[in-house]
Residue, then its C-alpha position, 0 to 999 in steps of 0.5 A: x764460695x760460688x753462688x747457687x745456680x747459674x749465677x756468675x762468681x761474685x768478686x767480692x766473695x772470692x777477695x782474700x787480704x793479702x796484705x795489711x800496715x799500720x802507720x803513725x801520723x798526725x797529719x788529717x790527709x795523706x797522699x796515696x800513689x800508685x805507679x807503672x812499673x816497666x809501663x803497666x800497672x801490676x794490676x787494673x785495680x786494687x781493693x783497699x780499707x783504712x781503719x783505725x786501730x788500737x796500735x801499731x803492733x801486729x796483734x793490732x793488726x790481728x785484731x782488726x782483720x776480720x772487721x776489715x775482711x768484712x768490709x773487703x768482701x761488700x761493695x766498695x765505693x770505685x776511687x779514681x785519680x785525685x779522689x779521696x779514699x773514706x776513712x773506715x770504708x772500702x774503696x776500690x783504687x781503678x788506675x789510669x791507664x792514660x798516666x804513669x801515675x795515679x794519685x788519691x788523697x786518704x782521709x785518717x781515721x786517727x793517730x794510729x790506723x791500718x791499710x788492709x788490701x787485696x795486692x802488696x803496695x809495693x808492686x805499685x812502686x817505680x821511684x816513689x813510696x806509696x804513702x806520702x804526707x802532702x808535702x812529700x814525705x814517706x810515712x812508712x809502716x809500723x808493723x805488716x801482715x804478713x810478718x816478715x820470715x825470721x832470719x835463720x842467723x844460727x844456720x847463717x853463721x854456722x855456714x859462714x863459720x864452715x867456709x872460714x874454717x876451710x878457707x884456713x885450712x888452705x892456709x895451714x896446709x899450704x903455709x910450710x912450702x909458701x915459707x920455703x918459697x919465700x926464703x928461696x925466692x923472696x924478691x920474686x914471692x914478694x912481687x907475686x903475692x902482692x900482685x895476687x893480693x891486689x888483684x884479690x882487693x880490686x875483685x872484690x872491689x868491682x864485683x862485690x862493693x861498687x856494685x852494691x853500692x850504686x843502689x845506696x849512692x842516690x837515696x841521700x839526694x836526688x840531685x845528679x850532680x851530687x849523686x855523681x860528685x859523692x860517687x866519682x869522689x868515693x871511687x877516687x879516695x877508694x884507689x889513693x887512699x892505701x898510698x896515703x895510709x903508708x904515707x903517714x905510717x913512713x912519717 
């Protein structure tokens, strides 16, 4: 790939794609953003082709990487904050270093189009998706290159089925002496079971769901308050919600 001699490597020979969506919209002009994560841009630059495709599917997309191969490997126009990206062209996107965010208005080429680029977009992401219409909204891709692994759901299931039946197994050998302990001791395995019990319920609570759900509590509203309303509000309901459930079967 190097040129002859004592030429220097040329970039442009040497870019590969590594990374193509295809998208749906209907609007002329969309909003490109690249952003810093953790103070810096995961790159200085990023090579980037919007093309019109045929689909949306990725056989679209394969149909028109080479077209967009070719166009990644010549001289791109440079593209700097607030300029606009050509539709059916190349652009090189040189990010401002100076700001925690650049910005470029896209030209669509039509209805169904793709992006092809040297770097995953996604890099680029602090609190805002890449591709916005003009009023905000995130147009999100269709199909990507390259296509996501499959989930291996039959070894899933089969491991999840292994640790099942072993945690029962516990249960069957343990059952008979928990049965004499209980007629023996029923007062007392009572107030240890349900203690156990408990215990088991608020583990599971504050290791495992409350966790994961401080990720999905903020993505319905930006609004603080409401974040912090929906949150406080869930919690609570979570630790009274059993006493009302019995409540209303003693009715």
């Amino acid at each position: 790939l190097n040129p002859p001699g004592d030429a220097k490597p040329s970039f442009y020979l040497v870019m590969s794609l590594v990374w193509a969506g295809s998208f749906i919209t209907e609007a002329p002009t969309l909003g490109w953003i690249s952003q810093k994560v953790d103070g810096s841009y995961a790159a200085p630059s990023m090579r980037m082709a919007v093309l019109e495709l045929n689909g949306t599917t990725v056989a679209a997309l394969e149909d028109a990487r080479s077209r967009a191969e070719l166009l990644l490997s010549s001289t791109c126009d440079e593209r700097h904050d607030g300029d606009t990206l050509r539709a059916e062209a190349c652009s090189d996107l040189i990010f401002d270093e100076g700001v925690w965010q650049t910005t470029y208005r896209m030209a669509v080429p039509g209805r169904q189009f793709g992006v092809f680029a040297d770097n995953l977009p996604i890099t680029f992401e602090q609190d805002s998706h890449y591709l916005k219409t003009l009023d905000g909204a995130n147009v999100e891709p269709i199909a990507e290159l390259p296509e996501a692994p499959d989930i291996p759901w039959a070894e899933g299931i089969g491991a999840a089925f292994a640790v099942n039946c072993i945690t029962f197994s516990g249960v069957v050998f343990l059952g008979p002496g928990l049965r004499k302990l209980y007629h023996r001791h029923e007062r007392r395995f009572l107030i240890i079971m349900s203690a156990f019990a408990a215990g088991a319920l608020l583990a599971a609570a504050f290791y495992l769901i409350l966790f994961e759900a401080t990720h999905l509590v903020g993505t319905s509203s930006k609004d603080e308050s409401v974040v912090t309303a929906r949150w406080g509000s869930m919690v609570l309901l979570g630790f009274i919600a059993p006493s009302l459930f019995e409540l209303a079967v003693q009715l």
